[in-house]
N, C-alpha and C positions, 0 to 999 in steps of 0.2 A: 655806671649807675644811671639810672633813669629820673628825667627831674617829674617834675607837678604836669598832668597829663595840661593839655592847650584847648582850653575850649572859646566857643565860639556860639553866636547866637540863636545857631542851627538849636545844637545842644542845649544850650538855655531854655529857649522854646520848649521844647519835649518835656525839661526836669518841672515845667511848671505846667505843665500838662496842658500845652496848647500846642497847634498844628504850627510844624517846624520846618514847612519847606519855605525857599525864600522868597515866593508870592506872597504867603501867607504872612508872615514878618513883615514883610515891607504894607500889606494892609492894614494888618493891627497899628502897625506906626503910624499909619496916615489917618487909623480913625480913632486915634488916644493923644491925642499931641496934649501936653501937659502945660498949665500956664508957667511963667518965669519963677513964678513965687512958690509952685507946688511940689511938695517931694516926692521923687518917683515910690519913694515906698506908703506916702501915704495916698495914691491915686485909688479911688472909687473903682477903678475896673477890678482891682485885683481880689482874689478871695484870702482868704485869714491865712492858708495854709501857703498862697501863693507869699504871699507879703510876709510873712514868718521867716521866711525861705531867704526872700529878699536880703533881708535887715540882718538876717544872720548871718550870710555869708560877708556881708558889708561892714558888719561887725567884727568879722574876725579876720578881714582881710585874707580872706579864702585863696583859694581857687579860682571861683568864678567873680571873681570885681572886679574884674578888668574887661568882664563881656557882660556884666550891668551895668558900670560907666556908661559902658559903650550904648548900651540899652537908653540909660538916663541922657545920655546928649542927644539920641536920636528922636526922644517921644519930645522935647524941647525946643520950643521954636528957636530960630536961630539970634542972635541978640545983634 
């Protein structure tokens, strides 16, 4: 039997309809860095449908939380 497919920030990028190779990722990171206090789902870059997205997979402990964690430590400066 097959578990929960594994996704990854490639894939991430793409469902939120931004460019998903990992140039591209690793630029968005460098130019969204989010302050200590800010939550990655309420950051100004994102659009309603991007953030929607977000919060509800976050919500439901989806699938993909473990590669917006990954997302949310990365736009994070380091402490």
């Amino acid at each position: 039997m097959l578990g929960e497919p594994e996704y990854n920030l490639n894939e991430l990028f793409a469902q939120l309809g931004l460019e998903s190779s990992d140039e591209a990722i690793d630029k968005f990171i460098d130019e969204h860095k989010l302050s200590k206090e800010e939550s990655l789902t309420d950051a100004s870059f994102w659009t309603d449908s991007q953030r929607a997205f977000l919060k509800e997979e976050w919500k439901l402990d989806a699938a993909w939380v473990e590669v917006i964690d990954e997302l949310n430590v990365r736009l994070h400066p380091s402490a």
